[in-house]
C-alpha positions as CSV (number, residue, x, y, z in Angstrom):
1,X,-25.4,25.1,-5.7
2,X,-23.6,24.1,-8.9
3,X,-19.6,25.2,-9.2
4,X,-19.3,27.5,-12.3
5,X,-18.2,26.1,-15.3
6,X,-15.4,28.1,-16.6
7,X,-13.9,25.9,-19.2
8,X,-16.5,24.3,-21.5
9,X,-15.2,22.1,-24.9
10,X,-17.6,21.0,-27.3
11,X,-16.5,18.9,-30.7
12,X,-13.2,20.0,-30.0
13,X,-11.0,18.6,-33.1
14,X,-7.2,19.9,-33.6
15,X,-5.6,18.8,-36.9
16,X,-1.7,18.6,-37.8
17,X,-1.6,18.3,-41.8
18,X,-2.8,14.9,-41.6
19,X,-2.7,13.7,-37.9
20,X,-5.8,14.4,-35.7
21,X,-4.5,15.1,-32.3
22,X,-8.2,16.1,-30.7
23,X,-11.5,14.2,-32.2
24,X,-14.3,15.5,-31.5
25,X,-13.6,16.0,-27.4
26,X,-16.3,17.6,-25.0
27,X,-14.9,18.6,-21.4
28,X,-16.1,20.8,-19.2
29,X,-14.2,22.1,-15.7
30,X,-15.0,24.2,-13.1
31,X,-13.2,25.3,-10.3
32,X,-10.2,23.0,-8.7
33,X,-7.1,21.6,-9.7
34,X,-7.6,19.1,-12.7
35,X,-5.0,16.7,-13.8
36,X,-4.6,16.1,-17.2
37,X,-3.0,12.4,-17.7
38,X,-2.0,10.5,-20.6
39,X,0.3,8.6,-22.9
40,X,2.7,10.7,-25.5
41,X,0.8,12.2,-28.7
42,X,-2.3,11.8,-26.8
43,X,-3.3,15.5,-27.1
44,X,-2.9,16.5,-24.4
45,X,-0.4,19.8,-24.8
46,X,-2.8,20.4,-28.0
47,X,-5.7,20.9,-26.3
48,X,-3.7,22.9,-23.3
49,X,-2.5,25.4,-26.2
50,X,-6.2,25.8,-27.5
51,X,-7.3,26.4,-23.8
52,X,-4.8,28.6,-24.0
53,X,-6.1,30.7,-26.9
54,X,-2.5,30.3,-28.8
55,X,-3.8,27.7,-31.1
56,X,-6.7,27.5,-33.3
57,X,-9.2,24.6,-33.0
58,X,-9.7,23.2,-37.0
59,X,-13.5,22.2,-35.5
60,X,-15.6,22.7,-32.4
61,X,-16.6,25.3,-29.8
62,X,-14.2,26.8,-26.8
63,X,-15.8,28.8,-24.4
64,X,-13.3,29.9,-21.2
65,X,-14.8,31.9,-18.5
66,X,-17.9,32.9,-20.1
67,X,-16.2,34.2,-23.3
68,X,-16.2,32.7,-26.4
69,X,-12.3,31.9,-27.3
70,X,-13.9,32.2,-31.1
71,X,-14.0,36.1,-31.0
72,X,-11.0,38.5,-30.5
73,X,-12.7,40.3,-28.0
74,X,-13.4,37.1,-26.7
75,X,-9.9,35.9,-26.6
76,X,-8.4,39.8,-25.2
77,X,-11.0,38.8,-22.2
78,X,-10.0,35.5,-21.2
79,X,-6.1,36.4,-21.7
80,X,-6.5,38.8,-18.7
81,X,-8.0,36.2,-16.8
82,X,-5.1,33.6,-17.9
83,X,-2.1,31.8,-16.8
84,X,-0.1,29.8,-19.1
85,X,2.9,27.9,-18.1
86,X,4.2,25.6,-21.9
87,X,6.3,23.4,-21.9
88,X,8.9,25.6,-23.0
89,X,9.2,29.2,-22.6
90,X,11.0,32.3,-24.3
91,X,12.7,35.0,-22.2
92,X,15.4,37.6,-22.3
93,X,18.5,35.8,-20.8
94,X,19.3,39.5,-19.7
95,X,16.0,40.1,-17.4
96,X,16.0,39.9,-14.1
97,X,13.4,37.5,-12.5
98,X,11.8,40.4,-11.1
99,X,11.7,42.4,-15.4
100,X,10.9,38.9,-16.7
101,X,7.8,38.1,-14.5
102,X,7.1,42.4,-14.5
103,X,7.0,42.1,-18.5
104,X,4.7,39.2,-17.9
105,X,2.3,41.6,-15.8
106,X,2.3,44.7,-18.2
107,X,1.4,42.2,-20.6
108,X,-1.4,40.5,-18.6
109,X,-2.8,44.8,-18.3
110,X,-2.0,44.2,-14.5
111,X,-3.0,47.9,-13.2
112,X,0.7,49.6,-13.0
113,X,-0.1,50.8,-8.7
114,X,-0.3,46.9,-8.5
115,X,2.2,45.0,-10.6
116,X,5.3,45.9,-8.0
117,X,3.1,44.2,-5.4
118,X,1.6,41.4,-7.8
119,X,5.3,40.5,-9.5
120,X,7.2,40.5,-5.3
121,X,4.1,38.1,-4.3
122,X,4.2,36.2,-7.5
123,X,7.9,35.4,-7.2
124,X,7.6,34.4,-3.0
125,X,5.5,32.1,-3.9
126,X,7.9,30.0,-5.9
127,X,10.3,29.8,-3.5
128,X,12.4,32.5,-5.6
129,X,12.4,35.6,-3.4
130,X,15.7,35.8,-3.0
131,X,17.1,35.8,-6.7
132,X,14.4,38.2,-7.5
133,X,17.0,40.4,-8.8
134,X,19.2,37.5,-10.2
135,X,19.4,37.6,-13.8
136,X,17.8,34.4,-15.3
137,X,20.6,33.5,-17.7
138,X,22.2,32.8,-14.0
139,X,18.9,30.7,-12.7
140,X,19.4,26.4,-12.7
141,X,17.1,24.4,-15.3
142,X,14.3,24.3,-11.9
143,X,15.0,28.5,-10.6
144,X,14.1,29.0,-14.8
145,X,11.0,27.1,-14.5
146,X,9.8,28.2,-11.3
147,X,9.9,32.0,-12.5
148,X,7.9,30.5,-15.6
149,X,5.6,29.4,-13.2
150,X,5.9,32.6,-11.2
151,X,5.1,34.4,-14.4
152,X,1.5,32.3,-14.9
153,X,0.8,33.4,-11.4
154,X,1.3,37.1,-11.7
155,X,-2.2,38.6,-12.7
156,X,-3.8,35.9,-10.2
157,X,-5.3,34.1,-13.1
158,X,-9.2,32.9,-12.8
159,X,-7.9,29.7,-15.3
160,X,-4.2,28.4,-14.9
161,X,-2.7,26.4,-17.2
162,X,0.3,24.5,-17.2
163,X,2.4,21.6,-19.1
164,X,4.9,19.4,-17.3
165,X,4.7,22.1,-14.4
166,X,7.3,20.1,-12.3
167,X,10.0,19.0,-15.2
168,X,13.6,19.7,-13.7
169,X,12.3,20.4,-10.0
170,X,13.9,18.3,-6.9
171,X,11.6,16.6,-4.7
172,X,11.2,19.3,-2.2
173,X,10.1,21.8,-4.7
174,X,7.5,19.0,-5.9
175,X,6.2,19.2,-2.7
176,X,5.7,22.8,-2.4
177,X,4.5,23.3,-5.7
178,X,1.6,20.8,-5.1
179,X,1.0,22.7,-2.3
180,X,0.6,26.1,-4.2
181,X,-1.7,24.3,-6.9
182,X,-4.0,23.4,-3.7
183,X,-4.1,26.9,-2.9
184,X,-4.6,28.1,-6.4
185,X,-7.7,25.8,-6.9
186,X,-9.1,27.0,-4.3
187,X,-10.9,29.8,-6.0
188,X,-9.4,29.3,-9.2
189,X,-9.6,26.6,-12.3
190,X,-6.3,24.9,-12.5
191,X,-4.9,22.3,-15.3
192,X,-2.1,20.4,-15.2
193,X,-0.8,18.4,-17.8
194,X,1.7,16.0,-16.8
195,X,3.1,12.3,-16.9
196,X,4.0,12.2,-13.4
197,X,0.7,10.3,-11.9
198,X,2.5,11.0,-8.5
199,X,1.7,14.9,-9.2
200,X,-2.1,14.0,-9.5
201,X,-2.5,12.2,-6.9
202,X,-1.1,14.4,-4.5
203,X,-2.6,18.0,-6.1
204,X,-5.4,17.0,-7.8
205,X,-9.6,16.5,-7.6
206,X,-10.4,16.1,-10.7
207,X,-8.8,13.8,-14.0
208,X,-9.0,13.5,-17.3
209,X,-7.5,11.0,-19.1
210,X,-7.1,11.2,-23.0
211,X,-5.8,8.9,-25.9
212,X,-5.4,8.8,-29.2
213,X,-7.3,12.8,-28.9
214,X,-10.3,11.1,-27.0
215,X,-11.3,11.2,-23.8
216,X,-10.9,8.3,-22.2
217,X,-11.7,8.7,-18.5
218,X,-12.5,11.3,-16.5
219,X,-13.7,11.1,-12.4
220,X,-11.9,11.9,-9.5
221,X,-8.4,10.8,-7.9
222,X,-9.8,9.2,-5.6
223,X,-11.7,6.9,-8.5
224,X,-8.7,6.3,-10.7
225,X,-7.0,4.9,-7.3
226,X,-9.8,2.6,-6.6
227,X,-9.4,1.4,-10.3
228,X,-5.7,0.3,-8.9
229,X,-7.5,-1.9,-6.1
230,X,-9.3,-3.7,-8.1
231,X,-8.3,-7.7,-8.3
232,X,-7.7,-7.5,-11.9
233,X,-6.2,-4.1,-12.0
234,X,-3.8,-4.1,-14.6
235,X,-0.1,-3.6,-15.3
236,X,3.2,-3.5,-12.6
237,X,2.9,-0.1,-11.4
238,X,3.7,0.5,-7.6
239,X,1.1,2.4,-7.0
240,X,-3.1,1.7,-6.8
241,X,-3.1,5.2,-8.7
242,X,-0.6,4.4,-11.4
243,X,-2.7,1.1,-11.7
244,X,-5.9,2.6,-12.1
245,X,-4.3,4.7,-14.6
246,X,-3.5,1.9,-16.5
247,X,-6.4,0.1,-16.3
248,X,-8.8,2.9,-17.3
249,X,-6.6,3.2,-20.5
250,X,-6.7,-0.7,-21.5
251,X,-10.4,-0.7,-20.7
252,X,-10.8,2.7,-23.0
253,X,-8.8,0.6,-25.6
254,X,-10.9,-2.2,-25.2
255,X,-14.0,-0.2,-25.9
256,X,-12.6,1.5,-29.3
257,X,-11.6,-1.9,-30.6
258,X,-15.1,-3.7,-29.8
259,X,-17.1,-0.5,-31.8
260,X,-14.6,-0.8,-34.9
């Protein structure tokens, strides 16, 4: 039996004045943890911000766990069922970790008998437990984004999504975090949009590679690495991943030049 499909993207085209940062993409995920990999300006935090429902698509059609992202009921449906970590985040430098992520719950219509539990469990999973009541004008550049990612966790989202999850974490955290994603995936559909190719390799099943707003690759980890093992896999990278990574872009480049 099939996985659902809970993010499906058709003609998905995102225009900024007179830059195109999405042409025309079609993706669809179900669940698992998907990495989303690519070079900068490839479109990669626009098309996380439509799957997000906070920005418009100029063309195209976004349907995210059976909803159509189109419609406001639409959109008030799936943004129950969301996560969203952005790059950057707003909060009240005054809030505890505990208000911040709470605020994030009454937002997210967590039932009120349940957020107390949802926010403690939400917060023990980032490793944060015990600065729960620290207030996050006090938190380092990494406690700050782990209570972000605490935040995208609290309703125990059906689709999580999150861009440069791991910027300002130490290695250890890395590790835990990739961990969690694991877990997530497990019943959930989880995107992460990042430049670390070390992060997909080690929390990911599924990636998607993009350029230039087109979708230049997409298969599993374990296919991107055997791109790296290849005898004329290109570039210096270290790594058979990082390799395949690079190869699948120069063969995508390849491809666009030989149809122009």
């Amino acid at each position: 039996m099939n996985p659902p499909t809970t993010v499906a993207v058709t003609g998905l085209t995102v225009r900024h004045r007179r830059t195109v940062a999405l042409d025309a993409l079609d993706l669809s995920l179900s669940p698992g943890v998907h990495g989303l990999l690519g070079p900068n300006g490839a479109g990669k935090t626009s098309l996380i911000r439509v799957l997000a429902t906070v920005a418009a698509p100029s063309a195209g059609r976004v349907e995210l766990l059976g909803a159509d992202a189109a419609r406001p009921a639409g959109r008030t449906a799936i943004r129950r069922r969301l996560g969203y970590l952005p790059q950057e985040f707003g909060y009240y430098p005054g809030f505890t970790v505990r208000e911040f992520v709470a605020y994030v719950a009454w937002l997210k219509e967590v039932p009120s008998d349940r957020a107390p539990a949802a926010v403690e469990r939400a917060v023990e999973r980032v490793g944060l437990g015990d600065r729960i009541d620290a207030r996050m004008r006090s938190l380092s550049g990494g406690m700050v984004r782990r209570a972000g990612i605490a935040q995208a966790l609290v309703n125990e989202p059906d689709l999580l999504l999150l861009d440069e999850p791991t910027a300002g974490l130490d290695p250890e955290q890395r590790v835990e975090f990739r961990a969690l994603l694991r877990e997530v995936g497990e019943t959930s559909t989880v995107v992460v949009s990042t430049h670390l190719v070390e992060d997909v390799a080690a929390a990911c099943t599924e990636v998607t590679l993009v350029e230039a707003g087109r979708l230049a690759w997409r298969g599993t980890t374990a296919g991107l690495t055997a791109l790296g093992t290849a005898p004329d896999a290109a570039g210096s990278a270290t790594s058979p991943i990082e390799r395949g990574y690079t190869s699948a872009l120069r063969a995508h480049r390849e491809r666009v030049e030989a149809a122009r």
